[in-house]
C-alpha positions, 0 to 999 in steps of 0.5 A: 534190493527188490530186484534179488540183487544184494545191497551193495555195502554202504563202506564200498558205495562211493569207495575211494580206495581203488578197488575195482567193484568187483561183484559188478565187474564180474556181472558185466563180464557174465553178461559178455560170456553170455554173449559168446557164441561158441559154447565151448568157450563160453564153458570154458569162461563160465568154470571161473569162479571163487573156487577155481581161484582158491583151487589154483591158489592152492598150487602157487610155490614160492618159485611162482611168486617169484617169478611174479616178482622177476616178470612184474614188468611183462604183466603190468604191460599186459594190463596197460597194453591188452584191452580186455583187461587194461581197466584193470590196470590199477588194481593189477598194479596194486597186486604186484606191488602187493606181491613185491612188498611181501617178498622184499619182507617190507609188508608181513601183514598177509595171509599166505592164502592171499598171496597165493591168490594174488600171484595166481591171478597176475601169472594167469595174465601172463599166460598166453596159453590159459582157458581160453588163448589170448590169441583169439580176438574178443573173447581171448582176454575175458578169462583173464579179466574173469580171474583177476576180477574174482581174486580181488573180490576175494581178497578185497579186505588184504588190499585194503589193509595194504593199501591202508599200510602203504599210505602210512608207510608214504606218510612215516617216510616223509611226513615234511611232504605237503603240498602247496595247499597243506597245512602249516602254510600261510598265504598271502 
């Protein structure tokens, strides 16, 4: 683009999938940090970035995922119940059921990076106490919307080949499941 801004692919343009366009996300979320006062904070916000996901991902144990799995109720109501990041909510249910359908062994098409990203982002929303405390009004669910925002930007192909798996496996399950408008129906 003119502007130094990169085209936006033509495959995400319009994209049904789901997913959240993250590159625009994390510019609104830029422009709101830029907008905070306190500098410590808005340093604090400004650290995340694809390297401090991949940096923490790193750390992520199978206790941890785990955890995801045993708590994915408290983190969904995160997403639905927290302002700052209940436009999320979506995704943030596509990365637990990501999570839940690797660890119950019915999806093994996922690179462990990607597991490992996926589950730092939804334990970061869990906890309180992070870069900067939910606690704080306005600013305190930024990092948590910064950090989800940049984990599906990074594993934004994983999601899609996921939620390519999960259509299948819906329509294998029961492929007799048709709506009134579907084929095979006649109308009278």
């Amino acid at each position: 683009m003119a502007d130094g801004q990169p085209t936006p692919s033509p495959a995400r343009q319009g994209d049904p999938s789901g997913i959240a366009p993250s590159a625009s996300g994390c510019a609104r979320l830029r422009e709101r940090i830029q907008g905070v006062r306190d500098t410590r904070l808005a340093d604090r916000l400004a650290q995340i970035d694809a390297e401090f996901v991949r940096e923490n991902a790193r750390r992520i144990t199978e206790a941890d995922l785990d955890t995801v799995v045993d708590r994915a109720e408290a983190i969904e109501a995160r997403f639905r119940n927290d302002g700052g990041i209940r436009r999320l909510l979506d995704e943030g249910r596509l990365l637990l059921g990501l999570v839940r359908d690797v660890r119950a062994g019915r999806y093994r098409c996922l690179p462990v990076w990607t597991l490992s990203a996926v589950g730092f982002a939804l334990l970061y929303v869990l906890n309180p106490f992070d870069l900067v405390p939910d606690a704080l009004p306005v600013v305190g669910l930024l990092d948590d919307a910064a950090v989800v925002s940049v984990c599906l930007s990074l594993v934004e192909q994983d999601l899609q080949d996921y939620q390519a798996w999960r259509r299948a496996s819906r329509n294998e399950e029961d492929p007799t499941d048709r709506d009134a408008s579907g084929p095979g129906l006649i109308s009278s």
